[in-house]
N, C-alpha and C positions, 0 to 999 in steps of 0.2 A: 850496205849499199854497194854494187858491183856493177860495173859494166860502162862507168863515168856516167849512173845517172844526175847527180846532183847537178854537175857542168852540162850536161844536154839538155835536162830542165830548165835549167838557167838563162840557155839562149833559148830557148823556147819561150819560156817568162820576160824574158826582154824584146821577145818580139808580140807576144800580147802585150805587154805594156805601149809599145809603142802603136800598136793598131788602135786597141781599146781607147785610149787617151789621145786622139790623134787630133780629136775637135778642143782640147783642153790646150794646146800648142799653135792657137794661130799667134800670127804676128803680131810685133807693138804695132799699135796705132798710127797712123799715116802721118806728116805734121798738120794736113785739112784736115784730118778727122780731130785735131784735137781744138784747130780754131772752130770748129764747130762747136763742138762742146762748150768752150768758152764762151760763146754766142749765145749757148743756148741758158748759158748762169747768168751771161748780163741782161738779156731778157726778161729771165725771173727774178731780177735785182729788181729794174724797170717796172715790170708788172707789182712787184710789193710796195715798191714809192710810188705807183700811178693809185693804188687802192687805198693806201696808210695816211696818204700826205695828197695829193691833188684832190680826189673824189667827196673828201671830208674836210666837214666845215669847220671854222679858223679852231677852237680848241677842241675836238670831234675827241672820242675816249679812244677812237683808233690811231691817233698819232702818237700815241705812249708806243705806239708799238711801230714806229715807221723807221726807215731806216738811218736816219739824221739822230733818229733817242737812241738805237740798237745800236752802231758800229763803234761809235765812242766808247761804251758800257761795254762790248765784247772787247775791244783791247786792254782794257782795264780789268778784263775779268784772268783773260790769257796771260795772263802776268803774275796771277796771286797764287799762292798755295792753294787756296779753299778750292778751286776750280780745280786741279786736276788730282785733289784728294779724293773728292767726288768721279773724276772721269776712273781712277785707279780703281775705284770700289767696282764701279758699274762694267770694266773690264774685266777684273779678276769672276766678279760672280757670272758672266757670259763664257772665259776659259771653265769654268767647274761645270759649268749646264752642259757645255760642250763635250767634254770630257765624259761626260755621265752619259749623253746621248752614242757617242763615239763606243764607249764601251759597252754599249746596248743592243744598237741598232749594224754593226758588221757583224758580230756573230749570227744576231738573228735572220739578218739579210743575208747571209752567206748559205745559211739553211733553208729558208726561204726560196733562194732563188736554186739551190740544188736538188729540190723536193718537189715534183711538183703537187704531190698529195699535201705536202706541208705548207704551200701555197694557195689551194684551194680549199683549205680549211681554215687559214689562216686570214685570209684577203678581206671578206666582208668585216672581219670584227676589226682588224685593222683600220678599211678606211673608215669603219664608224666612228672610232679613236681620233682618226687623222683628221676629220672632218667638226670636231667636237671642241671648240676654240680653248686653247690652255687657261684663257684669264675665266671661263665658265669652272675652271675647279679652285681659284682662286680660296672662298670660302671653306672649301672641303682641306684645302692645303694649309692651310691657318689651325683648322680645330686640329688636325693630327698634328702636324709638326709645329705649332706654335709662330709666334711671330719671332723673326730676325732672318736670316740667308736660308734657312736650311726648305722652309717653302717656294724660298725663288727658285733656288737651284734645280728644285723638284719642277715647278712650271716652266723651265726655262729647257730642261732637259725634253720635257714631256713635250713641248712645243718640236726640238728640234733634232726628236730619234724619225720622225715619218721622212724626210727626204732621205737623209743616211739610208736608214732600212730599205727604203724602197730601191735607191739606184745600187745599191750593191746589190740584189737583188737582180736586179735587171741587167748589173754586170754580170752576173754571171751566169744566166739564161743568154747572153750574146757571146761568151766564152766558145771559139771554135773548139770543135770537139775532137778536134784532131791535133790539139797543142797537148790535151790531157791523155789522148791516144799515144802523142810521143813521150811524153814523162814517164807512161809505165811500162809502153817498149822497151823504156832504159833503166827499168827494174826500179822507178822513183818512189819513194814511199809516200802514205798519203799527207806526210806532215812537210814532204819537201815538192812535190805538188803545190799544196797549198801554200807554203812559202816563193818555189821559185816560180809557180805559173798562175795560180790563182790568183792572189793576190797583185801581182804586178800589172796581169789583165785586167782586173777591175779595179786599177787604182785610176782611173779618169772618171769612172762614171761613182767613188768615193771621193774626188773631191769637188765635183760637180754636188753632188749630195751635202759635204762639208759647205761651197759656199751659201748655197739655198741656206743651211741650217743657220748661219752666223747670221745673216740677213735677218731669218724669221723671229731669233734670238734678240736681235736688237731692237726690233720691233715691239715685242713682247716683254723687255726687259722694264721700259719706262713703267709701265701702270703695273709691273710687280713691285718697283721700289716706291712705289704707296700705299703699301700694306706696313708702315710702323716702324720702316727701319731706321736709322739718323743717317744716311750717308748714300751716296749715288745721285746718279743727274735727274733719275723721277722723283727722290725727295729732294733734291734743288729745286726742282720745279714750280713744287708745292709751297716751299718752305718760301720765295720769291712772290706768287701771288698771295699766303698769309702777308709778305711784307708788305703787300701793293707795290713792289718794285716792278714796273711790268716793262719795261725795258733790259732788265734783267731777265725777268724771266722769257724773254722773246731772243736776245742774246745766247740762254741756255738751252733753246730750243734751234740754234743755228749752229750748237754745240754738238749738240744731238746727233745731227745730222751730218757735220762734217768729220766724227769721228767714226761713223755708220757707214760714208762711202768711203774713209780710209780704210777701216777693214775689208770691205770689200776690194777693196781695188788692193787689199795686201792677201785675201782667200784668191782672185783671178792669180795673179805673181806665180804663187805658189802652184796654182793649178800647171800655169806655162810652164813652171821650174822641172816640180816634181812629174808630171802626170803623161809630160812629153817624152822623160826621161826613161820608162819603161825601168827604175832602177830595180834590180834583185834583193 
């Protein structure tokens, strides 16, 4: 390498980073914006006790599930081991899907979006793929790989390589072409290109791609963990309504979802951190 290209790459790389990722770097939230929000949970508090507990009559089957049976049984659930043996499981197998998806869908997207022959050939079988719901190969995933993790992982991943794939892709079709004009003015090779300007460029519209995928992942993950396994929050679920505990299992399902927009709101973090950061 001759001519300081690595270091001219570099600040080239940090200044795609910082373009490309620029919408990944807004602001925290205003403190109105966040009474908002809180307005808009006690709302939908309101709205589940106006439906659960007012609208049904004195012993109605929907008040097992109102929020005077629910809140007591979720503090009681947050407190025992069994509850976050279960959340550990259904975490751990959404980081492996993830992982598997990640190590799929950047190289492919990276090709993808630097070909456009390999684009145009690629595209239609892709979105038919993308469009073809994971819990549809559910049965196909069972007879090959049998029951326990190694099926989820497979529908969990398969769910969550189409946003990755795609917005790298699309990072690097928005890739000015005058950041990779200056890498090889400065004699950059194609492996420090793609380390110091590639990559750093389209690391906002990767973790744009990342939080979609974490999202779709957890969505997808409940009705994978009822294919047979003994552990995770969609066999809680199940294993809950076999109890008739159904304030449990309404409890489990406010689990769900409060650990669902904690990731989320730890993929946004990350996005701010990293993707503003234009790091090398």
């Amino acid at each position: 390498m001759q001519y300081g290209g690595g270091e001219g790459a570099g600040q080239a790389g940090r200044l795609a980073g910082q373009r490309a990722a620029g919408a990944a770097g807004r602001p925290h939230p205003a403190p109105h914006r966040v009474l908002l929000g809180l307005s808009g949970l006690l709302l939908l508090l309101l709205l589940w006790w106006f439906g659960t507990s007012t609208l049904v009559a004195g012993h109605g089957f929907a008040r097992r599930f109102a929020p005077e049976a629910t809140l007591p049984v979720l503090a009681h659930l947050v407190v025992t081991p069994e509850l976050w043996l279960h959340v550990g499981v259904s975490l751990k197998r959404v980081l492996v899907g993830l992982a598997l998806s990640l190590a799929v869908g950047i190289p492919v997207g990276l090709l993808v979006g630097a070909s456009p022959r390999t684009e145009a050939a690629t595209s239609p079988a892709f979105q038919f793929l993308r469009m073809t719901s994971p819990l549809s190969w559910m049965p196909i995933a069972i007879m090959l790989f049998g029951v326990g993790d190694v099926p989820i992982y497979f529908l969990l991943a398969f769910a969550a390589v189409w946003p990755i794939l795609l917005n790298t892709a699309a990072g690097v079709r928005q890739l000015n072409p005058e950041w990779l004009l200056l890498g090889r003015s400065l004699a950059a090779t194609r492996a420090e290109l793609l380390l110091h300007i590639i990559l750093p460029g389209i690391l906002g519209h990767v973790l744009t791609g990342v939080r979609l995928a974490i999202g779709i992942s957890w969505i997808v993950l409940v009705p994978c963990e009822m294919l047979g396994v003994q552990a995770g929050l969609g066999y809680f679920i199940l294993d809950t309504r076999d109890r008739l505990a159904y304030p449990e299992l309404m409890a489990t399902i406010l689990v769900v979802g409060m650990t669902g927009y904690a990731l989320d709101s730890l993929a946004r973090s990350l996005a701010r951190r990293f993707g503003s950061a234009g790091v090398v």
